[in-house]
C-alpha positions, -999 to +999 in steps of 0.1 A: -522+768-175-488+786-167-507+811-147-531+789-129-527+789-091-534+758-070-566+771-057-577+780-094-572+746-103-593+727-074-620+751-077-656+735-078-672+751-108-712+751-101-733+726-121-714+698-135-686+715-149-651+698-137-624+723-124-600+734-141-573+713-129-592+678-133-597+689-172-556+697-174-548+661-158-576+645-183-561+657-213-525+655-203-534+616-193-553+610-226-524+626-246-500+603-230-522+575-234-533+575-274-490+579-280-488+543-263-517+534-283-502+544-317-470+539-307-476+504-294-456+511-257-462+518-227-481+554-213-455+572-194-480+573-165-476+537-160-435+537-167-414+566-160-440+583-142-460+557-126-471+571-094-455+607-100-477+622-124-493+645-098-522+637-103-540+621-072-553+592-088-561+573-122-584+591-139-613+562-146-620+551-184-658+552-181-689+570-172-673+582-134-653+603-153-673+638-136-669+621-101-632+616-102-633+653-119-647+665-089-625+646-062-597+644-078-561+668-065-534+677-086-496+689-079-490+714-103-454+715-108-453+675-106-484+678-136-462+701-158-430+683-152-448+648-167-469+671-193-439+682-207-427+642-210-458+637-224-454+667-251-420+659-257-431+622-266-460+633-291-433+655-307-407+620-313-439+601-324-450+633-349-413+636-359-412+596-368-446+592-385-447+592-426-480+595-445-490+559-447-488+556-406-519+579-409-542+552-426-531+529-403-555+506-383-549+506-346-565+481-323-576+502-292-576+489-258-612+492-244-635+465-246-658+465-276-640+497-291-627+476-316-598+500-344-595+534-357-570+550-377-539+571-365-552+598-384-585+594-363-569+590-333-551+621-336-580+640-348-597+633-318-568+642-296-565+674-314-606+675-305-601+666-268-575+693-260-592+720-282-623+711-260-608+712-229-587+744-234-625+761-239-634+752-212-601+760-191-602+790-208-639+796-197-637+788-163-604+811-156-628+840-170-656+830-146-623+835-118-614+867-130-584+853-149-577+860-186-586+829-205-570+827-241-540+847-242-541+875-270 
């Protein structure tokens, strides 16, 4: 992301593909928001960050996700300054977990959804992101960028 431009990132891919900068706010937003699962606080987009994440508006926990993606405006510099937050709280919650925390049920939030393990939890972060760099990577080719650096 360090050398994505503004106009790379609100670029409408064709199809249903979101842009580049919709996927970056999705997976900075759902990294911030399994810590305060696991952790049991409060997602830095709704404390020290409320309303200065950058990103336009709340991305939606349900099937409009690809609408938002497609509306949706980010502030680069403002989304880096509250990734890095974000980053720098997974890194305390990494640096504070033992072994057993892994096996530990976790009530999630969403209706229905019922519980799921921190090791489960972070195995589908670790999915989410890997998913989303693809496709970051991907669409910054289709712009003539590099995608994954070498």
């Amino acid at each position: 992301m360090a050398d994505v431009s503004p106009q790379m990132a609100h670029a409408l891919p064709p199809g249903t593909v979101s842009p580049i900068g919709a996927q970056y706010g999705h997976v900075i937003t759902a990294e911030d928001l399994f810590v305060s699962i696991i952790t049991g606080g409060t997602p830095l987009c709704a404390a020290d960050f409320a309303n200065q994440t950058g990103i336009s508006e709340p991305m939606p926990l349900n099937p409009m996700w690809g609408e938002w993606a497609r509306r949706v405006r980010i502030d680069l510099p403002v989304v880096r300054a509250y990734a890095h937050a974000v980053y720098a709280a997974t890194d305390a919650m990494l640096a504070a977990m033992t072994e057993q925390d892994l096996g530990r049920d976790v009530k999630l939030p969403i209706a229905g959804a019922g519980s799921a393990t921190i090791r489960q939890l972070l195995g589908n972060l670790l999915l989410n992101a890997y998913s989303h760099a693809g496709e970051i990577s991907c669409l910054k080719g289709l712009l003539g960028q590099r995608g994954y650096p070498s």
